[in-house]
C-alpha positions as CSV (number, residue, x, y, z in Angstrom):
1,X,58.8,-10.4,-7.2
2,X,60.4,-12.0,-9.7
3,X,63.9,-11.8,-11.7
4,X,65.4,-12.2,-14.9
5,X,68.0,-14.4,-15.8
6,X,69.1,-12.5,-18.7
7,X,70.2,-8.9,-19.3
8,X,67.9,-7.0,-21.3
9,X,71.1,-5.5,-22.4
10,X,71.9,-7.2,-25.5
11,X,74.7,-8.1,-27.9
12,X,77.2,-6.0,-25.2
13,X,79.2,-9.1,-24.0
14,X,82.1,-6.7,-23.0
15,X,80.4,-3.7,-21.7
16,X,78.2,-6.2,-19.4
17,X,81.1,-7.8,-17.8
18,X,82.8,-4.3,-17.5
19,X,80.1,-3.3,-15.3
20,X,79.5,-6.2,-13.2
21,X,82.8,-6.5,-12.3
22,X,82.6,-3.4,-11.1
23,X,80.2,-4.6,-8.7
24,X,83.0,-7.4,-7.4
25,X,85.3,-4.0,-6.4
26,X,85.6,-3.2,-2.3
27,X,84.0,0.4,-3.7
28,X,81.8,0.3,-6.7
29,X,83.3,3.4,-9.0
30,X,81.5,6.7,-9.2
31,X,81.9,8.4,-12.7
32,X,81.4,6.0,-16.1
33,X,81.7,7.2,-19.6
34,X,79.8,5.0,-21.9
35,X,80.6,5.5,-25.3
36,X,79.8,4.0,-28.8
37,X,77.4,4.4,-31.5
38,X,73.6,5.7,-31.3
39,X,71.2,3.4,-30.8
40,X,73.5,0.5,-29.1
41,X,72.2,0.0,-25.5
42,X,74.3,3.0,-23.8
43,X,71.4,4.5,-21.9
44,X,69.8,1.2,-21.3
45,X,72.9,-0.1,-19.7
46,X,73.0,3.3,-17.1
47,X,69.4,2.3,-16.2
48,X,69.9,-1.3,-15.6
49,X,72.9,0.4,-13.4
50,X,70.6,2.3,-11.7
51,X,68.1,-0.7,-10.9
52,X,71.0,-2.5,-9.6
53,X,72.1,-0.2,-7.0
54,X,68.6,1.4,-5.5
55,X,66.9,-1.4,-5.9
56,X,66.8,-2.8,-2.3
57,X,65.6,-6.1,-3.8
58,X,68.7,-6.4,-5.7
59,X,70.5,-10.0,-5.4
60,X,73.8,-11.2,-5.9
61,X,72.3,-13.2,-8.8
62,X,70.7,-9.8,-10.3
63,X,73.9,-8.4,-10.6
64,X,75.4,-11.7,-12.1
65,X,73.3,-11.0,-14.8
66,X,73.1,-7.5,-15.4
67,X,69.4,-7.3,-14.7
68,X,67.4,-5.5,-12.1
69,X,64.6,-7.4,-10.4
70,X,61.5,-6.9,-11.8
71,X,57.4,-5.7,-10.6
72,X,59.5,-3.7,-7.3
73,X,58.3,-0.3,-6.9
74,X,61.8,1.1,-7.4
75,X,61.6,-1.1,-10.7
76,X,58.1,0.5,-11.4
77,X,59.9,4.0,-10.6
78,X,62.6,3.9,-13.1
79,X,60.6,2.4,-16.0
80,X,58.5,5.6,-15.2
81,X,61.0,8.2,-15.3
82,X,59.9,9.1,-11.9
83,X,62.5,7.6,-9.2
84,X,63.6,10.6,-7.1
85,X,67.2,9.2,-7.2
86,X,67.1,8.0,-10.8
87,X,67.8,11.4,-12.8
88,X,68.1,11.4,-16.6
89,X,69.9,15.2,-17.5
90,X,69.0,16.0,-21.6
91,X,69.3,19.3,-23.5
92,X,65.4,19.5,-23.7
93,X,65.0,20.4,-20.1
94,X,65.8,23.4,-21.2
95,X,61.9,23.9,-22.0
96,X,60.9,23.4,-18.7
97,X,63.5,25.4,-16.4
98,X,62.9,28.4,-14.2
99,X,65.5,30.5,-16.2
100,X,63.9,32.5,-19.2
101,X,67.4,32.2,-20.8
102,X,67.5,28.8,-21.0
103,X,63.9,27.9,-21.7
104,X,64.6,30.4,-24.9
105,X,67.6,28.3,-25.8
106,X,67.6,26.1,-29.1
107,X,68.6,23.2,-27.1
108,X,72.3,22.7,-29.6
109,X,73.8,21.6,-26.1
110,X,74.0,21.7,-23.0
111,X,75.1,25.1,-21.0
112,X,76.4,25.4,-17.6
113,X,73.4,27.2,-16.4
114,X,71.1,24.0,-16.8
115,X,73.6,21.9,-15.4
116,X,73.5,23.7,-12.4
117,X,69.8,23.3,-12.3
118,X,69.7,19.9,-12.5
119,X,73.1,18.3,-10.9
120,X,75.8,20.9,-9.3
121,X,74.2,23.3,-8.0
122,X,75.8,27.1,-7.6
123,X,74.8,30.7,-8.9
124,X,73.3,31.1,-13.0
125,X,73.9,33.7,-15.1
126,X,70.3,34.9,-13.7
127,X,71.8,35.6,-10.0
128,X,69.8,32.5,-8.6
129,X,71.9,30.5,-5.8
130,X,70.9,27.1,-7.3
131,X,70.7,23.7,-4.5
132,X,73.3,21.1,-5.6
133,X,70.8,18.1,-5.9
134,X,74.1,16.0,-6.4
135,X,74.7,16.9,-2.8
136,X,70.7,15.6,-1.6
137,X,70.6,12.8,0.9
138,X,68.7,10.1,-1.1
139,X,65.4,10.3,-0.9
140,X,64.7,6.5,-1.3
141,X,67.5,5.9,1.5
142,X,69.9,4.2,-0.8
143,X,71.5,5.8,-3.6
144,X,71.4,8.7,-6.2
145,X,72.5,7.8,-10.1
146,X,72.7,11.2,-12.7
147,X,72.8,10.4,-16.3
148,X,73.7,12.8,-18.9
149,X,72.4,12.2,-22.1
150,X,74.2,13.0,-25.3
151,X,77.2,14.4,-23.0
152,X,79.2,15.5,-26.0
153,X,76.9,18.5,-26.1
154,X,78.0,19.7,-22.9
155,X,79.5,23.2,-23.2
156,X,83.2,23.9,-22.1
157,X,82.2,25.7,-19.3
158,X,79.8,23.0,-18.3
159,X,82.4,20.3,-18.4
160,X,85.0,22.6,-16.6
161,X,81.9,22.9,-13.9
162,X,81.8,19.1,-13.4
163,X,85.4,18.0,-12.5
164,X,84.6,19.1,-9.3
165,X,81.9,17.0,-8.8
166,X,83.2,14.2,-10.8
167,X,86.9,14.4,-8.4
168,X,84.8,14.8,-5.0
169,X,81.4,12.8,-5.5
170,X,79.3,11.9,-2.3
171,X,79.2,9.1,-1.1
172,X,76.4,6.9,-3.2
173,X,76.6,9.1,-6.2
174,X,77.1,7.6,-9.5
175,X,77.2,9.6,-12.8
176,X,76.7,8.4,-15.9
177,X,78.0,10.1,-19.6
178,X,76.3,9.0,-22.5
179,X,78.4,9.7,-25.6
180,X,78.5,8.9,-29.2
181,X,81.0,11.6,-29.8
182,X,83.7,11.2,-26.6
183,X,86.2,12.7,-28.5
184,X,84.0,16.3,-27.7
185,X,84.8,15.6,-24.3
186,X,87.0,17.2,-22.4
187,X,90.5,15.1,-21.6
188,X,90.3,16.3,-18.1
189,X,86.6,14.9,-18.3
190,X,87.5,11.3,-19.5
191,X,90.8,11.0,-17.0
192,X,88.2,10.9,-14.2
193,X,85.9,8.5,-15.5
194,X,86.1,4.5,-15.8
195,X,85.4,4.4,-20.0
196,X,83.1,1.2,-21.1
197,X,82.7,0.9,-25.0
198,X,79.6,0.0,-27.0
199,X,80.1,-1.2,-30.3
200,X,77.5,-2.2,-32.6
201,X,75.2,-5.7,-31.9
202,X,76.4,-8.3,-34.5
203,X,74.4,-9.7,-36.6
204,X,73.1,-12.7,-34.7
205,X,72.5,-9.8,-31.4
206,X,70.5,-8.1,-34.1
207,X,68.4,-10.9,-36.2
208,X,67.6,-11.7,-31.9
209,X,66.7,-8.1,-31.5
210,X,64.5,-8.2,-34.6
211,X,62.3,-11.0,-33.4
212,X,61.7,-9.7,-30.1
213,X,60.3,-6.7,-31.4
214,X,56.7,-6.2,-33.0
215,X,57.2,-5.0,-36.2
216,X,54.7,-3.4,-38.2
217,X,56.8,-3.3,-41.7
218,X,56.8,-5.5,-44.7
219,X,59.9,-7.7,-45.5
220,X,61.1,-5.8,-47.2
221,X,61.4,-2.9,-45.1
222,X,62.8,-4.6,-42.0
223,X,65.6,-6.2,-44.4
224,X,66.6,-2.3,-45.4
225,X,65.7,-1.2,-41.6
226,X,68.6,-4.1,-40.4
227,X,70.8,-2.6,-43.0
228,X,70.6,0.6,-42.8
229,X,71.0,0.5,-38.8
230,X,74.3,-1.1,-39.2
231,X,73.7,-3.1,-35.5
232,X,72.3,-0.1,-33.7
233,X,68.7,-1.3,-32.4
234,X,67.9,2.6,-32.0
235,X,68.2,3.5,-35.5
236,X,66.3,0.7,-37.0
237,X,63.8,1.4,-34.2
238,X,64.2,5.5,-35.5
239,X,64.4,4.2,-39.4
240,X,60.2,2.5,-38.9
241,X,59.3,5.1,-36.5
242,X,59.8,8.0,-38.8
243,X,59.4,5.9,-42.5
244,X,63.1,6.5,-43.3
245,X,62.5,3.7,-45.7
246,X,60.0,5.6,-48.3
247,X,62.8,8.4,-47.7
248,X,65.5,5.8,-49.5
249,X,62.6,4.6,-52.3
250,X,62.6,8.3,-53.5
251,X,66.1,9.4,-53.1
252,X,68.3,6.9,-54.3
253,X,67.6,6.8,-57.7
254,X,68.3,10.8,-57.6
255,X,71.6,10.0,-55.6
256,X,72.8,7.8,-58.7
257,X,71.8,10.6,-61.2
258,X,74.7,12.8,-58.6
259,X,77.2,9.9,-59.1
260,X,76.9,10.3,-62.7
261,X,77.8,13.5,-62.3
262,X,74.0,14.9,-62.6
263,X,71.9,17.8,-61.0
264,X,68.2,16.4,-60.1
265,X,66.4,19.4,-59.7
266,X,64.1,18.7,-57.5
267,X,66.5,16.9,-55.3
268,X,67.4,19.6,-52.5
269,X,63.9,20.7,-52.1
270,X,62.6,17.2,-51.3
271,X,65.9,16.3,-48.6
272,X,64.5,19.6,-47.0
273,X,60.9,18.5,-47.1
274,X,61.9,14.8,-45.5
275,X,63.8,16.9,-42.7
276,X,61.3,19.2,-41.9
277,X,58.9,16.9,-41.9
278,X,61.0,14.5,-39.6
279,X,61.1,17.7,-37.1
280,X,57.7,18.4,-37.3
281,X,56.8,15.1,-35.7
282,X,59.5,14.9,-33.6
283,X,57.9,18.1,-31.9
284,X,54.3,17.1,-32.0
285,X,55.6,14.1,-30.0
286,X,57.6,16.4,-27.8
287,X,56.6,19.6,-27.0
288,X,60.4,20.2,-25.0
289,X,61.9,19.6,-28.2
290,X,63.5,22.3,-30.1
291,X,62.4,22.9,-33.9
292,X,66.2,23.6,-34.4
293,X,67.3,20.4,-32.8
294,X,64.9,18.8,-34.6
295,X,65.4,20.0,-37.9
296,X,69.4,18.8,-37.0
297,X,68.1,15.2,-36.4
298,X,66.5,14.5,-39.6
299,X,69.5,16.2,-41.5
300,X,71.9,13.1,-39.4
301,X,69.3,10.8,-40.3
302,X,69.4,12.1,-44.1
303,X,73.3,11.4,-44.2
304,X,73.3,8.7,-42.9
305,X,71.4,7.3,-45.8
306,X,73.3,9.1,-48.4
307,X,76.0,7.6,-46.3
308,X,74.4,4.0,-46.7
309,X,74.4,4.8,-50.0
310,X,78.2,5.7,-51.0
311,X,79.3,2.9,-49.0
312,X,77.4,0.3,-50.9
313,X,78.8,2.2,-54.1
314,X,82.2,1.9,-52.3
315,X,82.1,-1.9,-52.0
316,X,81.1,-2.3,-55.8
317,X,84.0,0.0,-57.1
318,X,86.7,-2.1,-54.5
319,X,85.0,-5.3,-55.8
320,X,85.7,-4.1,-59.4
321,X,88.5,-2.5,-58.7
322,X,87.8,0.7,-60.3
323,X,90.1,3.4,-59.2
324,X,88.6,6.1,-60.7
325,X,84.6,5.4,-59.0
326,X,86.9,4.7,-55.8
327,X,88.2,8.5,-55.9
328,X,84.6,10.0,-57.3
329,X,82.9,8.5,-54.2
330,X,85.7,9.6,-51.6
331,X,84.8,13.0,-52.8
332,X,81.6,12.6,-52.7
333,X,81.4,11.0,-48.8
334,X,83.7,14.1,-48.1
335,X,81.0,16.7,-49.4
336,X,79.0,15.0,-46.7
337,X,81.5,15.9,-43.5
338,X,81.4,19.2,-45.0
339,X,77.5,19.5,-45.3
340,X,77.5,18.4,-41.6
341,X,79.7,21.2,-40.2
342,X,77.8,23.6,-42.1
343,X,74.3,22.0,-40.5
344,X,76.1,23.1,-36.9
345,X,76.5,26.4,-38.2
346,X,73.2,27.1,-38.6
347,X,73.3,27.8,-42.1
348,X,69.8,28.0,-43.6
349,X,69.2,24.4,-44.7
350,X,68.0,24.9,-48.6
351,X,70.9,26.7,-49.4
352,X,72.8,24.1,-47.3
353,X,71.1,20.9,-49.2
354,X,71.6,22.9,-52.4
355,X,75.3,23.1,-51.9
356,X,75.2,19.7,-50.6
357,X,73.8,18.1,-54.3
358,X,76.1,20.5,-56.1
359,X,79.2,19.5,-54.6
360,X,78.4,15.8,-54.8
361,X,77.5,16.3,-58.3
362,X,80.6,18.0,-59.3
363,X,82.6,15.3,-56.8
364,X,81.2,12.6,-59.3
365,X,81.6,14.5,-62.9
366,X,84.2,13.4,-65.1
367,X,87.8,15.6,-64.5
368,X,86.4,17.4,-68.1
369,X,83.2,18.8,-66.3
370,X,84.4,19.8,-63.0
C-alpha cells in the first residue's frame, strides 16, 4: 500500500484545512455544505472525505494531508463508484428508479420522492414504504458518507424532508451538499451544516493543474480554455471536452456586430444548434441524462461565454473610461440574467435565443435606435 503526500485536492488551501481540522475534533461533524463555483474541487474534496473515514488503512499522516491511501480495496471501491457506503445522490437517478413518476421526470431537480429512494427512507407519492438506507448498518463495518450533488436543485419539500435526518444523523453518517447556488438552499438547511467555501484555483493552482493534465489542444486553445474557466479545473476540462473553443471562433465576431447595436441573422439559429448539439452528446455519453437538462447545460455553457465576452468588453470601456460603452454593456450582461430565468421556464429555446440577440442588440444601439 502506499500513500500520498499531497492532496489531490488542489489550490483549496482553506477548504483543506477546514476539513482536517475537523478531523482533530473529539466528534468528527456530520452535515457539510460545500459551496463555490463549478468545477473547483467540491465533489473531489467529499470523496477524499469519504476515503479518509472508511478507509481502514487511513493514517494519521493521510489525514494530515488530505489524501486517502492509495491501491486499498476501499480506495479501489470509491474510484469505482461502487463502495456500498460511499453513495453519490444526482438528479439523473431519476432514470433508473422503481417509480414510473420519477423515471418520467426531466431531471430539473431533485424531488422528495427520489430522495427517499436513495437516503431517508419513508412512503412516495406511489404508496411504496421506502427503507431509510441512511439508517443501514455499514456494510463495510465502518462508516456510511451521502453526497448530494448539485444540492441547490433539491425541491422544498425535499429539503424540509432532510432536517430530520440532518438534526438526528446515526452515528457514522456523514452527508455531504454540493452547491454552486447555496443561496437556493433552505436557511433551516444551512443552520445545520458546518459551511466550507471553494473559491476559484489561482492562477499558479491552475498553470499546476494545466500541466498535470494531458491535453490534446493547440496553444492556443488551452490559453482561451485557462481563460475562459476563470480557475475552475471543471470548466476548462468541460470547455475541450465539448469544443467550446470553435463555439467562441464563430460567435464572437457576431457578439460585436450586437454591441454595435446589430442583428446577425443567423446568430440565434446557430447558439441553438451549439446547445443542442452540446445535449446530444451529453446523452449519447449518458443515457440517465435528461435531453432537457441537457439542453439547460449547453445554454449555461453558452452564457458563460457571452459572459466572457462582455466582461472583456467591460475592462476595455473602464480602461478607457467610456461611460457610455460602460452602461451599453451593463444592459447587455443584464439581457443575459433575464435569458437565464426564461431557460428555467422552459420557454422554447429559439424563440428564447431570439429574444436573447434582440435585447442585447437593442441594449447596445445608440439612445436614437432603441
Amino acid at each position: 500500500m502506499s500513500h500520498a503526500t499531497q492532496s489531490p485536492l488542489l489550490g483549496q488551501p482553506k477548504a483543506i484545512s477546514a476539513l482536517t481540522n475537523a478531523f482533530a475534533s473529539e466528534r468528527l461533524h456530520h452535515a457539510w455544505i460545500l459551496h463555490g463555483s463549478m468545477g473547483v474541487g467540491k465533489l473531489l474534496a467529499a470523496k477524499l472525505f469519504a476515503g479518509l473515514v472508511l478507509d481502514p488503512e487511513t493514517t494519521p499522516a493521510d489525514i494530515a494531508a488530505f489524501a486517502p491511501p492509495l491501491n486499498t480495496q476501499d480506495a479501489a471501491l470509491i474510484n469505482a463508484g461502487s463502495h456500498p457506503d460511499f453513495i453519490v445522490i444526482r438528479k439523473e437517478l431519476a432514470a433508473v428508479s422503481q417509480s414510473r413518476e420519477l423515471r418520467d421526470k426531466k431531471q430539473m431537480n431533485i424531488p422528495v420522492d427520489l430522495l427517499r429512494e436513495t437516503l431517508i427512507g419513508g412512503v412516495d407519492g406511489e404508496g411504496r414504504m421506502l427503507d431509510s438506507a441512511v439508517h443501514r448498518t455499514p456494510a463495510r463495518g465502518r462508516a456510511k458518507v451521502f453526497v448530494i450533488d448539485e444540492a441547490e436543485l433539491l425541491e422544498s419539500e425535499a429539503q424540509n424532508a432532510l432536517l430530520k435526518t440532518l438534526e438526528e444523523p446515526p452515528l457514522g453518517t456523514y452527508l455531504f451538499l454540493i452547491t454552486s447556488r447555496e443561496h437556493r438552499l433552505l436557511p433551516t438547511i444551512r443552520s445545520r451544516c458546518h459551511r466550507v467555501a471553494f473559491g476559484p484555483l489561482s492562477d499558479n493552482a491552475m498553470q499546476q493543474w494545466a500541466t498535470q493534465h494531458d491535453w490534446q489542444v493547440s496553444n492556443a486553445e488551452r490559453a482561451w480554455l485557462l481563460q475562459f474557466a476563470e480557475g475552475s479545473p471543471g470548466l476548462a476540462l468541460v470547455g475541450s471536452k465539448f469544443g467550446l473553443h470553435q463555439w467562441w471562433q464563430s460567435l464572437q465576431p457576431q457578439f460585436k456586430q450586437l454591441d454595435q447595436g446589430h442583428f446577425p441573422p443567423s446568430l440565434a439559429e446557430e447558439m441553438t444548434k451549439y446547445a443542442e448539439q452540446y445535449a446530444e452528446q451529453l446523452v449519447k455519453e449518458n443515457e440517465s441524462a435528461s435531453k432537457d437538462a441537457a439542453n439547460r447545460q449547453g445554454v449555461a455553457m453558452l452564457v458563460r461565454i457571452a459572459g466572457l465576452h462582455l466582461r472583456q468588453r467591460l475592462m476595455n470601456a473602464a480602461a478607457a473610461n467610456d461611460r457610455d460603452a460602460l452602461d451599453a454593456i451593463q444592459r447587455a450582461m443584464r439581457t443575459l440574467d433575464t435569458f437565464e430565468e426564461a431557460v428555467r421556464a422552459n420557454v422554447n429555446l429559439k424563440l428564447v435565443m431570439s429574444s436573447l440577440v434582440a435585447a442585447w442588440s437593442n441594449a447596445c444601439a445608440p439612445v436614437s435606435q432603441r
